[in-house]
LODO-746161 format. One record per residue: x, y, z of N, C-alpha, C in turn; residue in three letters. Coordinates in steps of 0.001 Angstrom, whole numbers, plus 500000, padded with zeros to 6 digits. Layout:
REM residues N
XYZXYZXYZALA;...
REM end
This chain:
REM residues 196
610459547886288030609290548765288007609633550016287220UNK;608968550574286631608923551726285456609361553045285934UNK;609332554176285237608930555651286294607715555606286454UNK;607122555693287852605961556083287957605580557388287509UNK;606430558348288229606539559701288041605640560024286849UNK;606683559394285584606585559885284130605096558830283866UNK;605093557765284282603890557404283810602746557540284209UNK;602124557394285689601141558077285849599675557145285789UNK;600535555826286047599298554692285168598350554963285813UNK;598285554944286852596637555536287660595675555786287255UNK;596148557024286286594989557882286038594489557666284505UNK;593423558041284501593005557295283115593368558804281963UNK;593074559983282693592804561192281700594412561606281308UNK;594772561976279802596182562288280097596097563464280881UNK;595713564476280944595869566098281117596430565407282770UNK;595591564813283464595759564611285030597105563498285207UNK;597072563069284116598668562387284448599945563303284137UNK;599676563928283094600776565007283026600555566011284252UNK;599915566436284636599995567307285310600644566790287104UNK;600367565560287125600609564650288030602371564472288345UNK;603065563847286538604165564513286520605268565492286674UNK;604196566420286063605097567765286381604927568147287602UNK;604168568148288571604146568106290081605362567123290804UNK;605289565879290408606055564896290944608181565561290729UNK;608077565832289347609162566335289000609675567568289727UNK;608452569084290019609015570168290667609430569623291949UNK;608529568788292631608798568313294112610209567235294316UNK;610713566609293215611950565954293048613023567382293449UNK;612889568534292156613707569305291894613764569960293020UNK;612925570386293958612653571004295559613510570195296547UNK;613666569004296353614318567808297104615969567787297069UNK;615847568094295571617466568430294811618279569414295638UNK;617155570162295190617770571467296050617992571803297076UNK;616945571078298103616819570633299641618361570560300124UNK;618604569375299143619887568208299911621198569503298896UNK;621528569831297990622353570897297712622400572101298982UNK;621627572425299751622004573769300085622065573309301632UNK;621638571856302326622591570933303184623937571020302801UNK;624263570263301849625780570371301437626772571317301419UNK;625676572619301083626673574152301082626882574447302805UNK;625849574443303207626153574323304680627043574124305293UNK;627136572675305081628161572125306053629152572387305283UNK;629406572593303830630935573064303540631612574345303844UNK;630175575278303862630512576408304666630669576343306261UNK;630491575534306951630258574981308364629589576469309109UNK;628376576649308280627316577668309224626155577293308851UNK;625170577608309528623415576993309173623221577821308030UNK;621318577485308006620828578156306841620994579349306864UNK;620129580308308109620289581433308019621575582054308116UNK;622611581347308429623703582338308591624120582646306717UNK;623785581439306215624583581399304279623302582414303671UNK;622154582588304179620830583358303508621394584817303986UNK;622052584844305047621995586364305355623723587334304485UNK;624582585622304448625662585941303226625484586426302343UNK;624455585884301913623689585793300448622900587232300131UNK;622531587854301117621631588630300948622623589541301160UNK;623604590034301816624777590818302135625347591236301240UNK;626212590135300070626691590043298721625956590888297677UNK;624457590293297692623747590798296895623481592522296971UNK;623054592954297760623253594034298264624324594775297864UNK;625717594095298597626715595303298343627191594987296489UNK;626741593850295715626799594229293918626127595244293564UNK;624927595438294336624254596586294058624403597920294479UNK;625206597758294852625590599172295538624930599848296652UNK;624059599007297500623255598889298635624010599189299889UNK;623721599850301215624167599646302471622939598267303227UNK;623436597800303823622714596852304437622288597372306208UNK;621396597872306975621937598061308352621503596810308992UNK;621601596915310404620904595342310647619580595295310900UNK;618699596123310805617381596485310928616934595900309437UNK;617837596040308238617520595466307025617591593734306854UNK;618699593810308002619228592153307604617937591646308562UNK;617148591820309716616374591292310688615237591047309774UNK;614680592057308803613622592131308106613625591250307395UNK;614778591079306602615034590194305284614555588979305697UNK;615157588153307083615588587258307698614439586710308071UNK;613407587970308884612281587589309347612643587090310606UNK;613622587890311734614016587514312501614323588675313730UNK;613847588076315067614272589457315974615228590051316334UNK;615407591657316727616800592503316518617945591278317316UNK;617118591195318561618049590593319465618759589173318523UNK;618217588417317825618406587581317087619595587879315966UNK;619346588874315438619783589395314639621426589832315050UNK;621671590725315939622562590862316691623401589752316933UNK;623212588320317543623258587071317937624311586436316429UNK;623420586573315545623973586202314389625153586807313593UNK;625185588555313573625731589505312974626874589183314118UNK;627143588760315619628476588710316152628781587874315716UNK;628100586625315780628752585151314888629464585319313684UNK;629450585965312715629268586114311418630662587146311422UNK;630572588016312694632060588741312593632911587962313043UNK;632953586548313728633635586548314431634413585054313529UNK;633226584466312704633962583433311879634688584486310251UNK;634607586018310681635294586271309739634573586897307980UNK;633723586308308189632111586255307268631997587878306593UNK;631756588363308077630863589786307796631579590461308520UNK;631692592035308721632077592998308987631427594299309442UNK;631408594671310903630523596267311055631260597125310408UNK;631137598077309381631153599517309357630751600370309694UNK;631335601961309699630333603164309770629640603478308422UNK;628579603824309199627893604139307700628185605600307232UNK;627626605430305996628772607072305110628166608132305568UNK;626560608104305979626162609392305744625686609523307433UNK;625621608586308282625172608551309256625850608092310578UNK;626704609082311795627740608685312439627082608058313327UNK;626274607635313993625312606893314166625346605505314636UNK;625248605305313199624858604403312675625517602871311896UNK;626181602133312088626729601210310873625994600217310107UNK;626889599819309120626165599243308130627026597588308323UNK;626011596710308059626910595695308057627601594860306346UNK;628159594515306418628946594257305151630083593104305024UNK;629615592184303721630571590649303753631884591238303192UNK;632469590004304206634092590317303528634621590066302043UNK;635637590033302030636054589780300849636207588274300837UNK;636818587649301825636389586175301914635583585729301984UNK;634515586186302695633239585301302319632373585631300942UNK;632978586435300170632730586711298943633051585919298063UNK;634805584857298340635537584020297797634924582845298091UNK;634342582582299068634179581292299707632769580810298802UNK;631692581890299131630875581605298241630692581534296958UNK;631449582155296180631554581972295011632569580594294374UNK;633769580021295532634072578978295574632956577823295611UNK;631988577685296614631433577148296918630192577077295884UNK;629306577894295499628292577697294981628915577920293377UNK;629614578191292655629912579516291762629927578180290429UNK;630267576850290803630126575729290357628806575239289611UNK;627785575198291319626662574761290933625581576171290117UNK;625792577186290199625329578112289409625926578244288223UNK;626764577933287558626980577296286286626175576467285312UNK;626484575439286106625357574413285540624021574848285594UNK;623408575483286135622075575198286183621836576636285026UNK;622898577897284934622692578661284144623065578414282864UNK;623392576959282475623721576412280832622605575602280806UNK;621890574592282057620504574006281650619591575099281236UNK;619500576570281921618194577175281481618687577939280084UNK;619509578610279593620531579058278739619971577956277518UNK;619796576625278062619525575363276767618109575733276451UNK;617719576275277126615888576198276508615919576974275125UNK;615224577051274420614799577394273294613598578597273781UNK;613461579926273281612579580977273271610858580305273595UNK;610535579440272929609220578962273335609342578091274837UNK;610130577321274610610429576308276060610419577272277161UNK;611561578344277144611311579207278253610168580044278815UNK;609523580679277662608197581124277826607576580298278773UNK;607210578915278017606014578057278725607118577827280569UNK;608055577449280585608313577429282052608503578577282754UNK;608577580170282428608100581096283012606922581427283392UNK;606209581130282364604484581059282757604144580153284002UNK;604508578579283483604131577864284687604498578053285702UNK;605474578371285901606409579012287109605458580381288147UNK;605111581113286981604302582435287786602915581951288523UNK;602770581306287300601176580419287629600984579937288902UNK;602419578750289354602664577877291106602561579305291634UNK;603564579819291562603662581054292396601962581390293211UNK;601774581989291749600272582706292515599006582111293212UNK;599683580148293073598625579165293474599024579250294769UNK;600364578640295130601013578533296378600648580069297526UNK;600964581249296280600478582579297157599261582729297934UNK;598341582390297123596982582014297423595769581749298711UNK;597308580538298988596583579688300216596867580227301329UNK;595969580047301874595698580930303394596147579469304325UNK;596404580616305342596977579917306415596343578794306959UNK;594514578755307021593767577687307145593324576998306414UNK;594287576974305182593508576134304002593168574615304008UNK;594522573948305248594324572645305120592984572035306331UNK;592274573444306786591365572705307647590196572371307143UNK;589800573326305401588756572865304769588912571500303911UNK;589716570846303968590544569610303297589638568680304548UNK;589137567586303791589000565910304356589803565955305155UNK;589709564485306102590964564464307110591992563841306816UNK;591499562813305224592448561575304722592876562383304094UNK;592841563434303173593631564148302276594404565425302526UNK;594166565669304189595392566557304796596701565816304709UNK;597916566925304441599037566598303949599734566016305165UNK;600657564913304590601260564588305714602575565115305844UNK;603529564973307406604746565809307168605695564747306173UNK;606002565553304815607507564853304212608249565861303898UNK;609236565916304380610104567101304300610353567528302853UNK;610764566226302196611018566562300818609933567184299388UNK;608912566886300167607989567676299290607657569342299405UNK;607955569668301042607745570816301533606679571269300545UNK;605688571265301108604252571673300666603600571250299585UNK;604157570523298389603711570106297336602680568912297456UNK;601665568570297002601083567295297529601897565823296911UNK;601585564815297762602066563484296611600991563244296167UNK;600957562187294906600321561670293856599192561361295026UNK;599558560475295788598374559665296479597707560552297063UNK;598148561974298105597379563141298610596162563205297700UNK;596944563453296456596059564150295252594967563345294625UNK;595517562423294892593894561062294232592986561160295355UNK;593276560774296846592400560959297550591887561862298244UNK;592216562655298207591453564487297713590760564423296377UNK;590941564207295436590029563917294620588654562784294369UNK;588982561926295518587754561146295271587046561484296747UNK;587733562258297284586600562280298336585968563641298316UNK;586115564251297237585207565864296119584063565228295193UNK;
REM end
């Protein structure tokens, strides 16, 4: 059997088969990425949020940022008490670190170690390579058009309100597939379209 993906036989119009594609493809690349940042996980042996709040820690202190944990709860989207919960975990595998903060006796700031500075950059420092020589390959027009499209999802996905899928048919409400995380499949999308 062929790529469906790329072909699209379904549909008779090209515009709706390409566009069909490039949907099918971001929701592959969402999948990619899905199962990559599983993998970092468990090589880091901590969940999501504990490697998101690494991540956000790092970033921060390149910038010359204090982090407190009132910042990390926000970021996180997560409660103090929660927050707390995590920030002992995180000292205690070594990760992260309380300080005092400079200007405020108070107060501390929390802050990644120098190992988990190593670890991640061990760990990911690989796959951010590669993907910064695939985009690095585009050509000045190529990039344009996938920045555009890119802003474009953005502001579609932004869009939708929290009850959007209740004005949807009942056959063309999405079903749960993890790997699409919110994107529709081909078939969603045909039968949402014939029942408009």
């Amino acid at each position: 059997m062929g790529d469906e993906r790329a072909s699209g036989y379904w549909y008779s119009d090209d515009r709706t088969r390409r566009g069909v594609a490039v949907l099918n493809a971001l929701r592959d690349y969402r999948a990619a990425e899905a199962a990559m940042r599983r993998r970092t996980r468990t090589a880091m042996r901590m969940g999501e949020t504990d490697l998101l709040a690494i991540r956000f820690l790092l970033k921060r202190e390149g910038e010359g940022r204090n982090v407190s944990p009132k910042d990390l709860s926000a970021h996180l989207g997560i409660s103090s008490a929660s927050t707390t919960v995590l920030i002992d975990r995180l000292v205690r595998s070594g990760h992260v670190e309380r300080r005092p903060h400079p200007t405020d006796r108070r107060a501390l700031v929390i802050a990644p170690t120098i190992a988990s500075d190593d670890e991640v950059r061990a760990t990911l420092g690989q796959m951010h390579r590669r993907m910064i020589e695939v985009a690095e390959g585009l050509e000045a027009d190529e990039a344009g058009a996938v920045l555009h499209f890119l802003d474009r999802m953005r502001d579609a996905v932004d869009s939708v309100s929290e009850h959007a899928g209740a004005e949807l048919p009942p056959a063309a409400a999405p079903s749960p597939e993890p790997a699409a995380e919110g994107l529709a499949t081909v078939s969603q999308m045909e039968t949402a379209r014939s029942a408009s």
